[in-house]
C-alpha positions in Angstrom: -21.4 25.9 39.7 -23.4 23.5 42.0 -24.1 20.9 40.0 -22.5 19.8 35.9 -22.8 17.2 33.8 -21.2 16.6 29.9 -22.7 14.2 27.7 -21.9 13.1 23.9 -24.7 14.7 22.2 -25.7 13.4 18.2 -28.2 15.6 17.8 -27.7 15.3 13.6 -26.3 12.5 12.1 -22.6 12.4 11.9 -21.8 15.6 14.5 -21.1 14.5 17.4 -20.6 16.8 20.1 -19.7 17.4 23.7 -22.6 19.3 25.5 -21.9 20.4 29.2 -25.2 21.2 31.8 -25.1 23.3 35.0 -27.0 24.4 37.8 -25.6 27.7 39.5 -24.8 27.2 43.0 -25.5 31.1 43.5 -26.4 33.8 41.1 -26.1 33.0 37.4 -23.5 31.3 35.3 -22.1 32.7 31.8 -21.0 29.7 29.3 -19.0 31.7 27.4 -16.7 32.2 30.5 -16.7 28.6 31.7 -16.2 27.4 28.4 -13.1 30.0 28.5 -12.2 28.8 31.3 -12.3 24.8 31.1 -9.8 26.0 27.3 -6.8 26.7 30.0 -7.2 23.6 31.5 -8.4 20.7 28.8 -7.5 20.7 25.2 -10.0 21.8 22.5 -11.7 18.4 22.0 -12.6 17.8 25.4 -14.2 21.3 25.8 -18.1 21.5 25.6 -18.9 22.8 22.4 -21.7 24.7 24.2 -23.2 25.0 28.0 -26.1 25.6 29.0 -27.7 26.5 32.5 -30.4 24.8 33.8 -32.5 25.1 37.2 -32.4 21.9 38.0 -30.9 18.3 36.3 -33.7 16.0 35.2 -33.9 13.2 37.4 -35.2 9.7 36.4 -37.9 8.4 39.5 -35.0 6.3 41.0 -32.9 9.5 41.7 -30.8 8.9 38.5 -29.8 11.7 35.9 -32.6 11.6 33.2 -30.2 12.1 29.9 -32.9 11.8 27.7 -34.6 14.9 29.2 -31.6 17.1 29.0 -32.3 19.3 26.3 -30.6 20.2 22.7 -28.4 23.4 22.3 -28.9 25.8 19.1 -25.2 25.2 18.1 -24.1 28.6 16.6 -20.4 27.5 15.6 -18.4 30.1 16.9 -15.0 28.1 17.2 -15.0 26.1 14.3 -14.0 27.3 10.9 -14.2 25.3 7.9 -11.1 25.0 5.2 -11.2 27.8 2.4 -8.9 26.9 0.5 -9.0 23.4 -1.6 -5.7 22.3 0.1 -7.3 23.1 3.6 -10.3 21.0 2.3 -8.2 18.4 1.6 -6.0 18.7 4.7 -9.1 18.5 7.1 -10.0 15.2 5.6 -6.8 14.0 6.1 -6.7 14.8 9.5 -10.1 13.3 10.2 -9.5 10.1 8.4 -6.6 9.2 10.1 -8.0 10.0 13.8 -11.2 9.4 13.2 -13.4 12.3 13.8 -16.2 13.3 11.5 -14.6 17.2 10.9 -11.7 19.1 11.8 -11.6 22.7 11.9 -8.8 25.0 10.4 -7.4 25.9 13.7 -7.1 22.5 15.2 -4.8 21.1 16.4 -3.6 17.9 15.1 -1.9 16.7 18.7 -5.0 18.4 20.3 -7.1 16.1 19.0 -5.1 12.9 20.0 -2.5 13.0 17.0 0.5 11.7 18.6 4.5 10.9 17.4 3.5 7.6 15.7 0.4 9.3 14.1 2.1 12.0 13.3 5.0 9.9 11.4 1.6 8.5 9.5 -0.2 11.8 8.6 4.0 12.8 7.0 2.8 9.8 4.9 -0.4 10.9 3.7 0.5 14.3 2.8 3.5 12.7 0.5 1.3 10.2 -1.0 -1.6 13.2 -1.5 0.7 16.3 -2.2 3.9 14.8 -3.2 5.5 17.0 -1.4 7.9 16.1 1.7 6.9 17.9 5.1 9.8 17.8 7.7 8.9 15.8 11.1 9.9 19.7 12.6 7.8 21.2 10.3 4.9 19.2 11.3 5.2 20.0 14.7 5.7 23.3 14.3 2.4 23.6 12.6 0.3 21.1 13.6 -2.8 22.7 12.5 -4.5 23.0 9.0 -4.6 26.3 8.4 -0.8 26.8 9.8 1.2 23.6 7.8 -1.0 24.3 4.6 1.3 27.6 3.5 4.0 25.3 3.8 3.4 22.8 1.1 4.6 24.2 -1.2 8.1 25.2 0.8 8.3 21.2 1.2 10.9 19.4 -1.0 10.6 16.7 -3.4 8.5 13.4 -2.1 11.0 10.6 -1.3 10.5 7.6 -4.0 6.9 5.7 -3.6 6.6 2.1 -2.3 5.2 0.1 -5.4 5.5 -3.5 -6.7 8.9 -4.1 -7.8 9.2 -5.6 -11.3 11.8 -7.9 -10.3 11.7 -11.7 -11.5 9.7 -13.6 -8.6 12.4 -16.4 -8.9 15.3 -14.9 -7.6 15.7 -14.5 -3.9 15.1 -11.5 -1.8 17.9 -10.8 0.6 17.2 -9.5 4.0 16.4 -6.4 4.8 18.9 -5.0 7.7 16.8 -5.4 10.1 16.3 -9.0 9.9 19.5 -10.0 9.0 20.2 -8.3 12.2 18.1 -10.9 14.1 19.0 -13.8 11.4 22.7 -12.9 13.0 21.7 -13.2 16.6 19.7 -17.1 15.7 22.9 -18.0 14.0 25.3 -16.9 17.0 22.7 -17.7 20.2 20.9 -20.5 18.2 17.2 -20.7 18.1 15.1 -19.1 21.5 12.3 -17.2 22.1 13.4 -14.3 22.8 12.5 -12.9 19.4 9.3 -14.7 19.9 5.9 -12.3 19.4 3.2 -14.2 21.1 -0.6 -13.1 20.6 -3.5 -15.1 22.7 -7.1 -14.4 22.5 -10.1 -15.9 24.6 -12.8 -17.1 22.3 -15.9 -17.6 23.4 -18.7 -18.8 21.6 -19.6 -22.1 18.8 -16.4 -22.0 16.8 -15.6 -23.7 13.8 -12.1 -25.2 14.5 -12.1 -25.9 10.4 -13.1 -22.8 9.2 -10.3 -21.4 11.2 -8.0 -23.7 9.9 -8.5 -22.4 6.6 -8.8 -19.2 7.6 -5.1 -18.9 8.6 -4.5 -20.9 5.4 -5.6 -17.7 3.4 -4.1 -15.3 5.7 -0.5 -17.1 5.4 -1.3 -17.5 1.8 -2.4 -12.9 1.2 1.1 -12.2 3.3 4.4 -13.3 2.2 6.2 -12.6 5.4 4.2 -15.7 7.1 5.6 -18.1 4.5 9.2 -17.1 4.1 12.1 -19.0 5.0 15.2 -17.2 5.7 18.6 -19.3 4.4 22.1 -18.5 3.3 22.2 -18.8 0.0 25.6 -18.2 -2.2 27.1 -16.8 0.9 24.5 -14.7 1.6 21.1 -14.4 3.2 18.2 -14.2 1.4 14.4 -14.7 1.5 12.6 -17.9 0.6 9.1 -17.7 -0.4 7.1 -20.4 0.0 3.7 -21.3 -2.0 0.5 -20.9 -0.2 -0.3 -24.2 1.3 -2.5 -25.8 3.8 -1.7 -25.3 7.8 -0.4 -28.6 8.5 2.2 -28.6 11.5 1.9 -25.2 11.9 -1.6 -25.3 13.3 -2.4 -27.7 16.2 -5.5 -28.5 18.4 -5.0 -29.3 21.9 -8.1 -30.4 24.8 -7.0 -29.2 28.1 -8.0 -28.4 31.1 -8.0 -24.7 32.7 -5.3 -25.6 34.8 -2.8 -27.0 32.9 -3.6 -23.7 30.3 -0.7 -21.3 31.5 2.0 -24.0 31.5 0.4 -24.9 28.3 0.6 -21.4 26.8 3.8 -20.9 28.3 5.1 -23.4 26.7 3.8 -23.2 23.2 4.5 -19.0 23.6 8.3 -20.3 24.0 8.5 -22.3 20.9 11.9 -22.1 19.2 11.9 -21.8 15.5 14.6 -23.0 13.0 14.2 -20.0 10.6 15.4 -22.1 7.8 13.5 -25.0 7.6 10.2 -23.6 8.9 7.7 -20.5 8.4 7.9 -18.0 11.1 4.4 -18.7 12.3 2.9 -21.4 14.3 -0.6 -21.2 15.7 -2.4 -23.2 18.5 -6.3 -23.3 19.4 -6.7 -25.0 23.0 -10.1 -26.1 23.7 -11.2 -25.7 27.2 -14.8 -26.7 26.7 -17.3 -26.5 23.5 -17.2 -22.8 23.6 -14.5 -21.8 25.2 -11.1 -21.4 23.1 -8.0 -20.3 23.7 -6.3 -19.2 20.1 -2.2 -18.6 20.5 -0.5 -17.2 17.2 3.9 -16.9 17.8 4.9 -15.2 15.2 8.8 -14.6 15.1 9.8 -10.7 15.0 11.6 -11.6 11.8 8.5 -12.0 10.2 5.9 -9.1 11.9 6.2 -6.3 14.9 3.6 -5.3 17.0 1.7 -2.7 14.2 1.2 -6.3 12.4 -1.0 -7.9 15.0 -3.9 -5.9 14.1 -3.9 -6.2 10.4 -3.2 -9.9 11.0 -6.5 -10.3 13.6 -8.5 -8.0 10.9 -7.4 -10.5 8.0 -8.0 -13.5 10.1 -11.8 -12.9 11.4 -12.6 -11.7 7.3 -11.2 -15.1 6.2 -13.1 -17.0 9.4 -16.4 -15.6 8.5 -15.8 -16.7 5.1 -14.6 -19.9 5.4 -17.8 -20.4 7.5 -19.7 -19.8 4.4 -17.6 -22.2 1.8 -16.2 -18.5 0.1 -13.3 -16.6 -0.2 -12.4 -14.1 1.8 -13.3 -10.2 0.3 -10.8 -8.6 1.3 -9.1 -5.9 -0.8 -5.4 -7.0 -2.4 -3.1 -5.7 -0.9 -0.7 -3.1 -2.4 2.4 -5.0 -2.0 4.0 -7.3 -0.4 7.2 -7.4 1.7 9.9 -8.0 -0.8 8.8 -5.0 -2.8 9.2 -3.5 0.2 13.0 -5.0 0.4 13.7 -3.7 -2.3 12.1 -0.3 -2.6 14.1 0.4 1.0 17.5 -0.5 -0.5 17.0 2.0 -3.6 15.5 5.0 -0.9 18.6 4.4 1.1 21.0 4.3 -1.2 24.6 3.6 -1.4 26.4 5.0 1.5 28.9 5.5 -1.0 27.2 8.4 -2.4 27.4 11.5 0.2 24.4 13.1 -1.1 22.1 9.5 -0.4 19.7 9.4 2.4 21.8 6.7 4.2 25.3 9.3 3.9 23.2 11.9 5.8 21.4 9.9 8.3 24.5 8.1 8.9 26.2 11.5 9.0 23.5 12.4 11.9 23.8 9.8 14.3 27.6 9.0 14.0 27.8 12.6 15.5 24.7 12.5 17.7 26.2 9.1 19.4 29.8 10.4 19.5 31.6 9.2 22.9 28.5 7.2 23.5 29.0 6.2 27.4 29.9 2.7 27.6 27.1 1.5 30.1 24.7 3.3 31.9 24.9 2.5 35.4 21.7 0.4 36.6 20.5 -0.4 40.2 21.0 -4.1 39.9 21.0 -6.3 42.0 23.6 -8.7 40.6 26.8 -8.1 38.5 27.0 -8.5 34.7 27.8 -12.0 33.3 29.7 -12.9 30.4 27.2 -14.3 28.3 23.2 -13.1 29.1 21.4 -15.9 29.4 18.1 -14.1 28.3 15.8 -15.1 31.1 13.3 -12.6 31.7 10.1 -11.4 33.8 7.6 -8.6 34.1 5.7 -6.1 36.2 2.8 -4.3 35.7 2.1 -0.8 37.5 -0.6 2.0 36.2 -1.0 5.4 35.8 -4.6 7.2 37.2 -6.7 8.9 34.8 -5.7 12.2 36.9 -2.3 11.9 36.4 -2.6 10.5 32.7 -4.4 14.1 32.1 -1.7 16.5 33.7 1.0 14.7 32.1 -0.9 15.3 28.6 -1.4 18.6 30.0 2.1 19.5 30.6 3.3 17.9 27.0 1.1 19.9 25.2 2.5 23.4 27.5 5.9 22.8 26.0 4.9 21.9 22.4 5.7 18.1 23.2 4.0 14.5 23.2 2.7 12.1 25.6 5.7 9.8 24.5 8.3 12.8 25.6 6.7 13.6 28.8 7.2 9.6 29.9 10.5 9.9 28.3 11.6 13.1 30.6 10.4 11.0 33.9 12.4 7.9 32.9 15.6 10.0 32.2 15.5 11.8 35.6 14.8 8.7 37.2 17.8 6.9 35.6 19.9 10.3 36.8 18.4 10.1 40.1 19.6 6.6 40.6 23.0 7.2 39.6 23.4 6.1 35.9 25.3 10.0 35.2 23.9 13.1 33.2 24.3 11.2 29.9 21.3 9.2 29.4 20.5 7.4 27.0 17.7 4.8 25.7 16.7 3.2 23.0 13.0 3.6 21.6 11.3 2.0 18.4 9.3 3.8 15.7 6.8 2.2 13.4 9.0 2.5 10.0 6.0 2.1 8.0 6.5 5.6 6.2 4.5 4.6 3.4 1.0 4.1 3.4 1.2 0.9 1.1 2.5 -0.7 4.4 -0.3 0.3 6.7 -2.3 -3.3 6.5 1.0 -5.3 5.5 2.4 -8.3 7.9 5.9 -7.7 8.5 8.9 -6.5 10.4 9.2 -2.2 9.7 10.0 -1.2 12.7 13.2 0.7 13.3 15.1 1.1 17.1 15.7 4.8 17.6 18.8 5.6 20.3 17.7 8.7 22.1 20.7 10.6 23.9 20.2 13.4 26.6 22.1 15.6 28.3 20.5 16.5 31.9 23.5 18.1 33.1 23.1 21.6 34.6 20.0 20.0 36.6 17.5 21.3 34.5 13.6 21.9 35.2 11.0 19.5 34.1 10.1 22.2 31.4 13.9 22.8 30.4 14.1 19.1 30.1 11.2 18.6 28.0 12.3 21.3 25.6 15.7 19.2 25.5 13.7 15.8 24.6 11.9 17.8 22.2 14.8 18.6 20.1 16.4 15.3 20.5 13.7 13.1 19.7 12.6 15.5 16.6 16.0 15.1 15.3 16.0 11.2 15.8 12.4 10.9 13.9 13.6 12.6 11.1 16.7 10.6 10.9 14.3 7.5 11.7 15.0 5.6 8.1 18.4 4.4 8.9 18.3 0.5 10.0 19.6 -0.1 13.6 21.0 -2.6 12.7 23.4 -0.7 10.1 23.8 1.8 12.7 25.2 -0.8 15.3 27.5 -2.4 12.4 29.0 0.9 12.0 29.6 1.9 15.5 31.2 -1.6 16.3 31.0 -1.8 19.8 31.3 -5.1 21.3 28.1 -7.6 21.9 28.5 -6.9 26.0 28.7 -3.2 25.1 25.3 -2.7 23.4 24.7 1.0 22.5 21.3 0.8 25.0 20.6 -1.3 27.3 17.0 0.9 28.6 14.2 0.4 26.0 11.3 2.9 26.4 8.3 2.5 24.5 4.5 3.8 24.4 2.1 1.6 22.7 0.2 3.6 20.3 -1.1 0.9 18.0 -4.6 -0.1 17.1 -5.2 -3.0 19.4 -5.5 -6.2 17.9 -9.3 -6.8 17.6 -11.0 -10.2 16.1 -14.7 -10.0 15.8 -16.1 -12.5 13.9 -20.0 -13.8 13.8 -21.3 -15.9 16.9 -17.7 -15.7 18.4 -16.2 -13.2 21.1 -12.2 -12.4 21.1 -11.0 -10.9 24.3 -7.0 -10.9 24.3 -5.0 -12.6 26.8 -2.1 -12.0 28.1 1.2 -14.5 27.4 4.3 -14.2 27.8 7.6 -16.2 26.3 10.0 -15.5 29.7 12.2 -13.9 28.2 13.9 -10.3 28.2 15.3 -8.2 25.1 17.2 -5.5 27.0 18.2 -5.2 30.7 14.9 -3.1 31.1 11.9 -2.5 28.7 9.8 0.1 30.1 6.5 -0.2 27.6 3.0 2.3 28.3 -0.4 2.2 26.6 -3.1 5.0 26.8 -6.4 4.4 28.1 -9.1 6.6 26.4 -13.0 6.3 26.6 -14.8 7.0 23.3 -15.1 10.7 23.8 -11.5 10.9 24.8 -11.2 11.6 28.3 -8.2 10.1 29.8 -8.3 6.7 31.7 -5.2 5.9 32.5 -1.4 4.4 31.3 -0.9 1.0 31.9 2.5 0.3 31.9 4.9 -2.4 32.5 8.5 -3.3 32.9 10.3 -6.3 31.4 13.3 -6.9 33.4 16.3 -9.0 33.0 16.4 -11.5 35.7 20.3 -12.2 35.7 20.2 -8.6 37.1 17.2 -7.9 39.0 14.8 -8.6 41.8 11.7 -8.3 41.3 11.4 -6.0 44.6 13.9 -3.9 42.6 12.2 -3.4 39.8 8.6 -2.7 41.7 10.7 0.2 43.7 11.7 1.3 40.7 8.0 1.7 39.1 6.6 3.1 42.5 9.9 5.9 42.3 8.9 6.2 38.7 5.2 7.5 39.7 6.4 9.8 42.6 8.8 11.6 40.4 6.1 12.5 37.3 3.3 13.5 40.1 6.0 16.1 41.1 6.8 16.8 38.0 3.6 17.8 37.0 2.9 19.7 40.2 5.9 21.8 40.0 7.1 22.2 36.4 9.2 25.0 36.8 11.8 23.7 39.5 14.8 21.6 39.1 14.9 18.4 39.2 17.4 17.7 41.7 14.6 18.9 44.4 11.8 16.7 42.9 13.5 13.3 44.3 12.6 11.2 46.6 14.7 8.4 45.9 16.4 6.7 49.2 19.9 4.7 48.2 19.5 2.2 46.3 20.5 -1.1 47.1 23.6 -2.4 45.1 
């Protein structure tokens, strides 16, 4: 091949479809074989759906590739097969709906067409809520196409209880789910911070109406609970109190400043403490830096919302701006229900752990023996000793991954039958063993919780902390590794519904003892998004100073619209009791070397892979 080119083709409406060009260098060029040929190396989405050979490239008169001139292919599908039966049928759509694609063919595969762990965990979802059937994490990944997992439908067992409004009397109070009497613990013991502190900041450019947005997050607070709740002791325990939908008033200020006193500004406001019982868990600031030029800052305590929430929150919040604009309510859909039911509902799935046959008994059984001898601390590079009390002070670096590398580590995943998520996962645990922190390794990870599609456009806090233990003793290969994760990490998912918080009660280890102290996360979310009329949103990034864990190693996937892989961004949030920031940018740079050879020589151990000089104590 001399020349090639692949373009997005939408030849008729709603197919779209990746057409590859080439010019022969010498001789003649088959498609079928190329196509063949680029299989082995890409996955099925990013393959051509047809080539064809040209003599030459049409060239605009400045020299630059003529795209309109290329010309159609006569499509004859030769890889795609439609469903045949009416569960296929209704598979496909699922599949499509939730990635977004227009079709999906029998054979497909769902992590082949950018399906990951969390999308995975959603699709579970959707086939319980369709089928009523329950689908195994295992299962799902065992068959991730539709023509392999629709056989075993009807082997799955009985669909877990369905989230729906409980019929409970709206005046009596809600207690707290696990998970946020877990952090409702930490406010009593450490007293109000920011560390729990979930700051979103968007640049908006553009003539906005300050009041409109006012009202705006009026109606947003008043459609989701979690934004008006107040969390008190109550009879000697904690509970949720609702409040009624009201107007902003301290929660929403205005502030004119200049662009330089902005990031002390933000800073500042991103770090607000909040007194949990005496105020709602959401305080918004707009800073105007000129006429058109805002800068909008929502905190939102992680009692109240997680990352998933952001987007739903943005969504709900340019629907209600655009109305507000207009003097009408906002037409947005109700939602299904709100977080109380969802209180509830997940204390009757659980169950008493009383009751050896309830969902908590055997997830409880599960990790008490998955986390048995847990190592008491995994031994960090740091640069200072542990203190008694962490004082919570924290900072960040930011490092990327090439779209090169981004695509072999894909690559690889997909080789052994594992995510994007486990491939990042295998390169953090050798580095840890690399540095010296043993052949025990083990972090913590989060997954969405929201394993109910009710919850998909729902403020709130779901998400559950996952501790992922691996044994890299016997210095395996990258592969061998991988295929350890695997298991691991499938176990955990399916074992997912348990709170942490529970978990970490149980276990009873003391506060300096956590049972991670390594958070590893990929961000797989929709990105928060507000597009509203004559106003841009372009998000920007705050930070409250603070750290969670000793290190929080977070990635997010950068994809153009056809897929190709752009790139990981990632970042690590470091304590800075313990480290330098030189430390932690040595650790990043190691952190790169090691997955390049990782993906260049799967097959050999790991101990030969590093390149890791002593590290500094």
């Amino acid at each position: 091949v001399g020349q090639a080119v692949v373009v997005l083709r939408e030849d008729r409406a709603g197919e779209k479809r990746l057409v590859g060009y080439v010019v022969a260098r010498d001789g003649g060029c088959a498609p079928a074989a190329l196509r063949r040929a680029l299989a082995v190396r890409l996955p099925d989405y990013m393959v051509p759906a047809a080539i064809l050979v040209l003599d030459a490239l049409p060239l605009t008169p400045n020299g630059k590739l003529d795209r309109r001139a290329l010309p159609a292919p006569d499509f004859v599908p030769t890889s795609y097969r439609g469903p045949c039966t009416p569960e296929e049928e209704i598979l496909a759509g699922l599949f499509a709906d939730l990635l977004g694609l227009d079709r999906v063919g029998i054979d497909d595969s769902f992590f082949d067409l950018g399906g990951n762990s969390l999308l995975a965990l959603q699709m579970i979802g959707r086939i319980r809520s369709t089928f009523g059937v329950e689908v195994p994490i295992r299962t799902f990944f065992e068959t991730p196409s539709v023509v392999s997992l629709a056989p075993q439908l009807g082997r799955g067992g009985t669909a877990r209880l369905a989230l729906s409004p409980r019929r409970d009397d709206r005046s009596n109070a809600i207690p707290l789910t696990p998970a946020q009497r877990g952090l409702w613990l930490l406010d009593q013991i450490e007293g109000p911070a920011a560390t729990y502190n979930l700051p979103l900041a968007l640049r908006l450019s553009g003539p906005l109406d300050a009041g409109a947005l006012a009202g705006a997050l009026a109606a947003v607070m008043e459609r989701h609970e979690s934004l008006r709740t107040l969390y008190v002791e109550n009879d000697e325990a904690e509970a949720q109190g609702i409040l009624l939908p009201s107007p902003l008033g301290a929660n929403f200020t205005l502030i004119e400043t200049g662009a330089d006193e902005l990031p002390a500004r933000l800073a500042q406001a991103a770090a607000y403490a909040f007194d949990l019982s005496r105020e709602p868990p959401c305080r918004v600031t707009l800073f105007r830096l000129a006429e058109h030029h805002h800068i909008l800052l929502i905190v939102l305590h992680h009692i109240a919302g997680d990352g998933w929430s952001m987007a739903p929150l943005l969504r709900d919040l340019a629907t209600a701006y655009a109305a507000c604009r207009e003097n009408e309510v906002p037409g947005w859909a109700p939602l299904p229900v709100q977080y109380r039911d969802y209180t509830l509902w997940q204390r009757e799935l659980l169950g008493s752990e009383a009751d050896p046959n309830s969902l908590a008994a055997q997830q409880l059984r599960y990790w008490q023996a998955a986390l048995a001898g847990l190592p008491e601390r995994l031994a960090l590079p740091t640069d200072r000793p542990y203190s008694r009390v962490a004082s919570r002070r924290g900072d960040h670096l930011e490092f990327s991954i090439d779209g090169t590398l981004h695509r072999r580590l894909s690559g690889l995943a997909r080789e052994s039958r594992a995510t994007l998520f486990m491939m990042l996962q295998a390169g953090l645990t050798a580095l840890l063993a690399g540095f010296g922190s043993g052949t025990d390794i083990v972090l913590g990870s989060t997954v969405a919780g929201r394993t109910d599609q009710a919850l998909d456009d729902l403020v709130g806090y779901f998400v559950n902390t996952l501790v992922l233990r691996v044994d890299i003793s016997g210095d395996p290969s990258t592969r061998e590794l991988l295929t350890r994760i695997r298991e691991v990490d499938l176990a955990a998912y399916a074992n997912q519904d348990l709170p942490f918080q529970r978990l970490a009660e149980l276990l009873n280890r003391p506060r300096s003892l956590p049972l991670f102290q390594v958070m590893l996360v990929l961000l797989n979310t929709v990105e928060p998004n507000f597009v509203a009329p004559a106003v841009t949103g372009e998000l920007e990034f705050v930070t409250t100073g603070t750290a969670k864990y000793d290190l929080t190693i977070a990635f997010a996937e950068r994809r153009s619209a056809d897929g190709m892989f752009q790139g990981i961004q990632g970042s690590i949030e470091y304590a800075t009791d313990l480290f330098d920031r030189d430390t932690i940018a040595h650790l990043a740079q190691q952190l790169l070397s090691l997955l390049t050879a990782m993906v260049e020589k799967p097959d050999q151990v790991i101990s030969t892979l590093y390149s890791i000089p002593e590290c500094k104590k």
